[in-house]
N, C-alpha and C positions, 0 to 999 in steps of 0.2 A: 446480181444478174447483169452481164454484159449485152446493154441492147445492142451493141454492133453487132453481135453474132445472131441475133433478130432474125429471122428472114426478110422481112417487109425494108428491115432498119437496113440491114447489111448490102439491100440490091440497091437502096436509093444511095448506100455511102458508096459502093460499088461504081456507081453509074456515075458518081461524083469527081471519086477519084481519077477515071477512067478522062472527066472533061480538062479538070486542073490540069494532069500530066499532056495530056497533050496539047493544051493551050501552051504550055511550060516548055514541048518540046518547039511547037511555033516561035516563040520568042527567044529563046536560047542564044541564035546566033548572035542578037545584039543584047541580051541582058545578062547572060553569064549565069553568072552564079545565084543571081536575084530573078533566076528566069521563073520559079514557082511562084514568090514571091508578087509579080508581076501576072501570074498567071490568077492568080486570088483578084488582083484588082481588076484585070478584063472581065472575069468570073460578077464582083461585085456590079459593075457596068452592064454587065448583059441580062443580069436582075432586075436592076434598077430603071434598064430600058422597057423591061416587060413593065414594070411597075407604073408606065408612064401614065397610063388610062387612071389607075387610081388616083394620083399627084393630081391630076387634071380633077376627078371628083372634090378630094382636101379642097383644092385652092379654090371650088366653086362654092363648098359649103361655108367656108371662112367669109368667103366674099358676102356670102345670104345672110351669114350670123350679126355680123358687119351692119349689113342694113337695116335687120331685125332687131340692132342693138337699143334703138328708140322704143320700140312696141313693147320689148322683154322689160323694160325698167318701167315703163307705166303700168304693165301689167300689175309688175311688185308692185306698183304704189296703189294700184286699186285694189291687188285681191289680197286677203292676210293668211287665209285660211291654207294651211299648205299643202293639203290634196286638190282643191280646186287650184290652187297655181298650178301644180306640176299638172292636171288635166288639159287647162288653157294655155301653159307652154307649148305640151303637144300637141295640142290643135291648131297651133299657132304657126308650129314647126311643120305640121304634117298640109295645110293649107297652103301655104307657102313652097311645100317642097326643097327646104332646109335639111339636111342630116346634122345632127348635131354629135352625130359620132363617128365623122367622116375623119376627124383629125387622128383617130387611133388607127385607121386602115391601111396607111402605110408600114407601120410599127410591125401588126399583128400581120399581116402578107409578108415579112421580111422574117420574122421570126422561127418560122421553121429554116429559112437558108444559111440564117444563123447559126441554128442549130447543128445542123448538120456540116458546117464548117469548121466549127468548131471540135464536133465529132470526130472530123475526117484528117484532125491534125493532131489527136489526142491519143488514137488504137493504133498499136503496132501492127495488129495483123484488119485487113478490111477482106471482108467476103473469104477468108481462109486464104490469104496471099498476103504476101508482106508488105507494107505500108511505104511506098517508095519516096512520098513526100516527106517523112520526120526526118528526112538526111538533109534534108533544102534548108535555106537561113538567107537572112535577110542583114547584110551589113555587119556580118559576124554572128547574129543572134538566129537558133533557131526558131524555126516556125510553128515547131509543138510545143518550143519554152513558154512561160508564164512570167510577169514581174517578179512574181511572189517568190516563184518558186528559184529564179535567176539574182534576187539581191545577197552580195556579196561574192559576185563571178565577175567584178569589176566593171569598168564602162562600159568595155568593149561589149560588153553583154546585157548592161542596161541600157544602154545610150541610145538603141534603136527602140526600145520602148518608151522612153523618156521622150523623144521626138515625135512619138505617134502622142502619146498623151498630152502632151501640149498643144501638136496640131488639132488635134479631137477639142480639146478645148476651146480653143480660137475660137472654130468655125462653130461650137454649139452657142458660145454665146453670140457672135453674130445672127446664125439663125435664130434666137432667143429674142435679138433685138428687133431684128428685121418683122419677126410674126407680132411684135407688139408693136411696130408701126403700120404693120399694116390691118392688125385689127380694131387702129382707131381708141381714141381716147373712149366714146361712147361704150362700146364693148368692155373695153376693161373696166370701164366704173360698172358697168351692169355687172360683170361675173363677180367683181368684188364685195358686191354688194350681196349676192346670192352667197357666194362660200367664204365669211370672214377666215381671213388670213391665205386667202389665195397666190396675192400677190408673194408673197416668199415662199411657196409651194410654188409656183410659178418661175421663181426664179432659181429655184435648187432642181426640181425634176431634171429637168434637160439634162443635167452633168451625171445623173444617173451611170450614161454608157460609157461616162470616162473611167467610175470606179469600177464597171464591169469589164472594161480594157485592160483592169490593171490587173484580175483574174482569169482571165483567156488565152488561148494558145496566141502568141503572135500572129498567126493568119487571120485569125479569127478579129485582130484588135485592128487590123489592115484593113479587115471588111468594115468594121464597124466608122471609122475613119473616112476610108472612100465613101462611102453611104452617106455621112454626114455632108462631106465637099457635097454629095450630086443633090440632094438634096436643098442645101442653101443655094447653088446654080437654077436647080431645077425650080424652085417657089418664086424667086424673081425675075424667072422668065417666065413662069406660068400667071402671074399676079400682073405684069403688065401687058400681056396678050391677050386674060380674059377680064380685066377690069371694065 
């Protein structure tokens, strides 16, 4: 079944397309040929602006987890029993007014925009009209191409995915680093000590979006890239305005 021919699916990719193309025909006169391209990353930014209120939750709960980091390791060391832990965690968290699952809220709010960019670069036809953005490309490489699907069309056709995937990398491990100095040695010996073997789960998750970059339409690996830049800007300007 093709969910784009959905109804529900087809008016939100509908209403999607309809913003790309025309952010795409605003920037035309000085982007050329990379003007959709360019229209994906305003697209990504004007998300990510909405998303700002949430970042501002993240970076408060980090900040409470942070100071909580003391209580949560005595706690382990007085209680053993692991239903009364995870009880007095929460009471612990819920006293305090902590979310301790404030750090997925970004993630999960982005995932449907994702989604549906990823859609919106992958159907020939959207809402029973022909899909104007699969003719757009970015530095030679289409926008509905894929790594996967592009290895052996030469550089010219990997080489714009190759630069996002590195870029995407950079900046995750930065931001990898940055959330572990700002969540303090205390914190990370506390979750360590709660989930053995976290700390290398902790250090592989993050690159997760690079191997999901190297399966997605171009546009889609451009979202995921920009998100990442606003993201590592957005955390150390929100961590030293509300520290």
């Amino acid at each position: 079944m093709d969910l784009s021919a959905f109804p529900p699916f087809a008016v939100v990719l509908d209403g999607l397309h309809t913003v790309v193309v025309a952010l795409g025909d605003a920037v035309e006169p000085f982007a050329g040929a990379s003007s959709s391209a360019l229209a994906v990353v305003l697209l990504t930014l004007l998300v990510r602006a909405l998303l700002v209120p949430v970042g501002v939750s993240q970076v408060r709960a980090e900040i409470g987890r942070r100071r909580l980091a003391p209580a949560l390791a005595d706690l382990r060391r007085r209680i053993r029993d692991p239903q009364a832990l995870q009880r007095a965690t929460a009471a612990l968290y819920t006293s305090e007014k902590v979310s301790p699952l404030a750090g997925c809220l970004p993630t999960l709010a982005q995932a449907p925009v994702l989604t549906a960019v990823w859609s919106l670069f992958s159907h020939p036809l959207i809402a029973g009209h022909a899909n104007a953005l699969l003719g757009h490309g970015l530095a030679g490489a289409a926008l509905g191409a894929t790594l996967v699907g592009s290895v052996g069309g030469g550089f010219a056709v990997v080489g714009p995915f190759a630069v996002l995937l590195v870029v995407l990398a950079v900046v995750v491990e930065l931001r990898r680093r940055a959330d572990l100095r700002a969540a303090g040695p205390a914190a990370s010996t506390t979750a360590q000590e709660a989930v053995p073997g976290l700390a290398t789960i902790a250090r592989v998750v993050p690159f997760v979006s690079v191997v999901v970059a190297a399966f997605v339409p171009l546009a889609a690996a451009l979202y995921l890239v920009t998100s990442a830049a606003w993201t590592l800007g957005e955390r150390a300007l929100l961590r030293r305005l509300l520290a």
